[in-house]
C-alpha positions as CSV (number, residue, x, y, z in Angstrom):
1,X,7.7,4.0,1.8
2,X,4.7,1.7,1.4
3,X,3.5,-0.3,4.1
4,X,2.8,-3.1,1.9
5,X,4.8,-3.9,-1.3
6,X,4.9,-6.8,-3.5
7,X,6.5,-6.5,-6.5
8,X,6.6,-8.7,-10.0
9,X,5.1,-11.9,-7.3
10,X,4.2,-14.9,-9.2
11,X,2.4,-18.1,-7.4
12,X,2.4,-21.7,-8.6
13,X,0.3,-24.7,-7.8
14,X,2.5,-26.8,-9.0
15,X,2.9,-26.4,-12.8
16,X,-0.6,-23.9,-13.1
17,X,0.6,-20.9,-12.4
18,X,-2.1,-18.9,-10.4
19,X,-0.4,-15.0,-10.1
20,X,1.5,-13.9,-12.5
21,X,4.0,-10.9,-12.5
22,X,1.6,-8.6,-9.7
23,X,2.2,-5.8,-8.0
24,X,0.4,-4.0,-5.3
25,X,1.0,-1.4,-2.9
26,X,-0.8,-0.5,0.4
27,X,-0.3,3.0,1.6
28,X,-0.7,3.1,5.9
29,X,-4.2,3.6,7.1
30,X,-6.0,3.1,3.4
31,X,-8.4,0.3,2.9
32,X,-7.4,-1.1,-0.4
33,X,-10.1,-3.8,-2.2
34,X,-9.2,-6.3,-4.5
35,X,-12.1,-7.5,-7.1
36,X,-12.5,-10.4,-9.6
37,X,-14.2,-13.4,-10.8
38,X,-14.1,-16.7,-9.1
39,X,-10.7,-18.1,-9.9
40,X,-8.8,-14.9,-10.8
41,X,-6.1,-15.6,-7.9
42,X,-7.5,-13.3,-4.9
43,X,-7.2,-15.9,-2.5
44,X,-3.9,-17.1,-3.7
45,X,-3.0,-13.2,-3.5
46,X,-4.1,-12.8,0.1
47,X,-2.5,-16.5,1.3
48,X,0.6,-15.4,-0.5
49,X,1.2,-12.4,1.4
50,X,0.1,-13.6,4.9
51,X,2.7,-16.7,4.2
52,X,0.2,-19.5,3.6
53,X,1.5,-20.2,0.0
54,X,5.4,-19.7,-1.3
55,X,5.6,-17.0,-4.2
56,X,7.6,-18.9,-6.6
57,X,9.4,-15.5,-8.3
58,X,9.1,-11.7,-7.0
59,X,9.0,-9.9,-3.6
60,X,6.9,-8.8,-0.8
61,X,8.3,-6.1,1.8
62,X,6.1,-5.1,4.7
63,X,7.3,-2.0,6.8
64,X,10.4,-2.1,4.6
65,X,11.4,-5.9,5.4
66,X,11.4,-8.6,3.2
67,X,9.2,-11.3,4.2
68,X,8.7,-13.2,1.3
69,X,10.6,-16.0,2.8
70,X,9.3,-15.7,6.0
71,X,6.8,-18.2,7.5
72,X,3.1,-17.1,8.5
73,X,3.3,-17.3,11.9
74,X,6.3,-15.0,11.9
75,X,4.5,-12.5,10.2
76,X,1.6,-12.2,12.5
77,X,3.9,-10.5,14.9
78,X,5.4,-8.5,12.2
79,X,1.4,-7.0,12.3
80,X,0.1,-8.8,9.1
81,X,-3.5,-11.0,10.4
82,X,-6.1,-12.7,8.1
83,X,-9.4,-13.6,8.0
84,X,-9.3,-16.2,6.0
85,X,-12.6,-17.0,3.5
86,X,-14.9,-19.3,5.1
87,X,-14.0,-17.8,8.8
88,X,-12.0,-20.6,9.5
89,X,-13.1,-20.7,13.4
90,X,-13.0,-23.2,16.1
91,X,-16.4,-24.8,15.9
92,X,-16.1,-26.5,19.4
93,X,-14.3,-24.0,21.0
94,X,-16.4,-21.1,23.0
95,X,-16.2,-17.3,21.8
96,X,-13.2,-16.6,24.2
97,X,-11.7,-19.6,23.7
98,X,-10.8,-19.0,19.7
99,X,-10.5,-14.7,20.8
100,X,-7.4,-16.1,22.7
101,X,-6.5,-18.4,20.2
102,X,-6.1,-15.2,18.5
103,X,-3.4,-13.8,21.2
104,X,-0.6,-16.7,20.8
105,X,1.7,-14.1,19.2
106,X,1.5,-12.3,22.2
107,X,2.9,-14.5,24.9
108,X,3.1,-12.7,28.1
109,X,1.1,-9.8,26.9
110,X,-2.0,-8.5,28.4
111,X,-4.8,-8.4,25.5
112,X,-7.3,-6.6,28.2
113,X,-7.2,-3.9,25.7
114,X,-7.8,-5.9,22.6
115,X,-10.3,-7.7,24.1
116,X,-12.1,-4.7,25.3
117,X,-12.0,-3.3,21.6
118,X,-13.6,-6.5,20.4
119,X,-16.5,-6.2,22.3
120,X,-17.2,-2.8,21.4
121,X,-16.7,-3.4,18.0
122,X,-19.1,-7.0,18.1
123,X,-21.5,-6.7,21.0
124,X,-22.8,-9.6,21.2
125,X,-19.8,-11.7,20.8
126,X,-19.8,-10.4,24.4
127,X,-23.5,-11.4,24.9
128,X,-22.2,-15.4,23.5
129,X,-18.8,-15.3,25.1
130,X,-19.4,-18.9,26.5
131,X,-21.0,-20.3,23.7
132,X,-19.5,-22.7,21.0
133,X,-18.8,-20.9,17.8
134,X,-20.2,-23.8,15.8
135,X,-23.3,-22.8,17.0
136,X,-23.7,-19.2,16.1
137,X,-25.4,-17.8,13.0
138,X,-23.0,-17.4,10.2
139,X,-23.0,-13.7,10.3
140,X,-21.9,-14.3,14.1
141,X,-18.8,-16.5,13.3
142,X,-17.9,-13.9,10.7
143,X,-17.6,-11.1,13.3
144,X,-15.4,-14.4,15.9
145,X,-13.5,-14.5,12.8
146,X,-12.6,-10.9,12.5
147,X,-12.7,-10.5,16.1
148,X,-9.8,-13.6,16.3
149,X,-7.7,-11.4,14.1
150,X,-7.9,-8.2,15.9
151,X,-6.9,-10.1,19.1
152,X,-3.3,-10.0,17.5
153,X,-3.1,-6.2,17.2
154,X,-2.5,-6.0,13.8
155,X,-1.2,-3.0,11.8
156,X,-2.7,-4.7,8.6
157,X,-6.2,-6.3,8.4
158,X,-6.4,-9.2,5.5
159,X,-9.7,-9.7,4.7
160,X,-10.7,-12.9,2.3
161,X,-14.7,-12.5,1.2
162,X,-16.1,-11.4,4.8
163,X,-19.4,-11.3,3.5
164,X,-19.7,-14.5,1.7
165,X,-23.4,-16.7,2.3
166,X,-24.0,-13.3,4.7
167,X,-27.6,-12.1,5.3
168,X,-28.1,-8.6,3.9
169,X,-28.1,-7.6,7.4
170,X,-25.4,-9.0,8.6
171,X,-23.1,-7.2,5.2
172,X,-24.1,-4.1,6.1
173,X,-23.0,-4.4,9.8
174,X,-19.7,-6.1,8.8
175,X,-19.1,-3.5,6.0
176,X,-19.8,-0.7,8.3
177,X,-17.4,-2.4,10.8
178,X,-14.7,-2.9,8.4
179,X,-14.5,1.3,8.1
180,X,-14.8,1.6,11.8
181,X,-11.7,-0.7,12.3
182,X,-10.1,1.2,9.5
183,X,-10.9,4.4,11.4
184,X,-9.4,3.1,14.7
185,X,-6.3,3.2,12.6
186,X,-5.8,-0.4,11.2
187,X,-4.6,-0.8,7.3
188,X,-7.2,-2.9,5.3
189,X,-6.7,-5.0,2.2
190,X,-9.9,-6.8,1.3
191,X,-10.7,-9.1,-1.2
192,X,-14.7,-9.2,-1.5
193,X,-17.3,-10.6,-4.1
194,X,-19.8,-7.6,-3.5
195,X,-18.0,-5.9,-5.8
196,X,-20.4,-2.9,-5.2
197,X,-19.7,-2.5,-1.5
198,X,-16.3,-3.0,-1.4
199,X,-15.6,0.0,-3.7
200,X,-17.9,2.1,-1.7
201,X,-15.4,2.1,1.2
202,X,-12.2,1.6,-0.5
203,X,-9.5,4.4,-0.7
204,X,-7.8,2.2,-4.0
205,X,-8.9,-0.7,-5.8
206,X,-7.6,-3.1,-8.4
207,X,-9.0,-5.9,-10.8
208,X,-7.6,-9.3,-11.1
209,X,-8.1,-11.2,-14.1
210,X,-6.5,-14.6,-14.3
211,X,-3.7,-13.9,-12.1
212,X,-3.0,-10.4,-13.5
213,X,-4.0,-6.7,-12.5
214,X,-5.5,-5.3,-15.5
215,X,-7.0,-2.3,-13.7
216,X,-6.4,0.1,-10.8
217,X,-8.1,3.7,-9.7
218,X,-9.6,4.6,-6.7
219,X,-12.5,3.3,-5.2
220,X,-15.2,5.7,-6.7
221,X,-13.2,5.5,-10.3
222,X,-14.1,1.7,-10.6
223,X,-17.2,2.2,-9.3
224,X,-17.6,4.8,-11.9
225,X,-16.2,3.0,-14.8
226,X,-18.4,1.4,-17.7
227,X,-16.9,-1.8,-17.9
228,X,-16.7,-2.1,-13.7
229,X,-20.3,-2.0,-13.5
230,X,-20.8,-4.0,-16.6
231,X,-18.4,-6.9,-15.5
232,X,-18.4,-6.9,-11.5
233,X,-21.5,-4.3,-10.5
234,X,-24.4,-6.1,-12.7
235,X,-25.1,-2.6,-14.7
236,X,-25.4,-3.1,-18.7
């Protein structure tokens, strides 16, 4: 049993119809990356399966159960979280203000242990846990962002272009991040633009093309293959 199955899912905005008969599987404990060019549905993908958008035909079973029909903010309890693209914080809120934003799913519960984990993971959202996330650096308000998410203990870890308008810096600490989280034990789908490192740290990766998978391998087979690199890697 797959943690994560969707099967024959097709999305609409109203008569465009943005995915188009796709499946996908996530095994527990892989990180699983999801490339393609601007407009090839990855976004509709990951809002689809976090509950954001209604699949319009098809399936999607997490831990067994059907959720298709089930709203986003019952699925966050289920253990599905997103970081949606463009971080999506609480600009006027401070740093612990939007990491227990992040906790609402967990009424009653303690999050000492989440929150612990966060700062370990982000240092210095610890350092800037009174300041106004509005005012951080964008690589900062990435890490809230993903930090937010974490608060809700997921089992799965959606992530929508972490490393978009990034500093190089900044990438290299998210991606190395990313595989410490996975490491802790938390399933990853990633959709990412840096095609390159998103394949270097992916157990399984697929290609969308205009709502469609039209390839799938591992992460070192894509990186590996001709038309990958020609297409998504910037190698003729």
């Amino acid at each position: 049993m797959s943690m994560l199955e969707v099967n024959n899912l097709e999305v609409r905005y109203g008569r465009i119809r943005a995915i188009e008969k796709l499946d996908l599987t996530v095994e527990r404990g892989e990180i699983v990356t999801l490339i393609g060019a601007n407009g090839a549905g990855k976004t509709t993908t990951m809002r689809a399966i976090a509950g954001l958008l209604a699949a319009s035909r098809g399936s999607i079973r997490f831990e067994d159960r059907d959720i298709t029909k089930l709203k986003a903010y019952k699925r966050v309890p289920l253990g599905i979280s997103l970081v949606p693209e463009g971080r999506g914080i609480f600009g006027s809120m401070t740093v612990m203000e939007n990491l227990d934003m992040g906790t609402y799913s967990r009424s009653g519960k303690k999050a000492d242990s989440e929150l612990d984990r966060v700062f370990e993971l982000f240092p210095r959202l610890a350092e800037r846990r009174t300041q106004a996330g509005g005012t951080m650096s964008g690589g900062e308000q990435q890490m809230l962002a993903i930090a937010r998410a974490l608060m809700a203990r997921p089992d799965m870890l959606l992530l929508d272009e972490p490393s978009m308008g990034l500093a190089p810096q900044f990438i290299r600490q998210i991606f190395r991040i990313i595989k410490e989280i996975n490491a802790q034990g938390t399933t990853v789908l990633l959709v990412e633009q840096n095609a390159n490192q998103a394949l270097a740290i992916a157990n399984h990766a697929l290609v969308l093309e205009s709502g469609r998978i039209t390839k799938t391998g591992t992460g070192r087979e894509l990186l590996a293959d001709p038309s990958i690199k020609e297409a998504y890697l910037g190698v003729a």
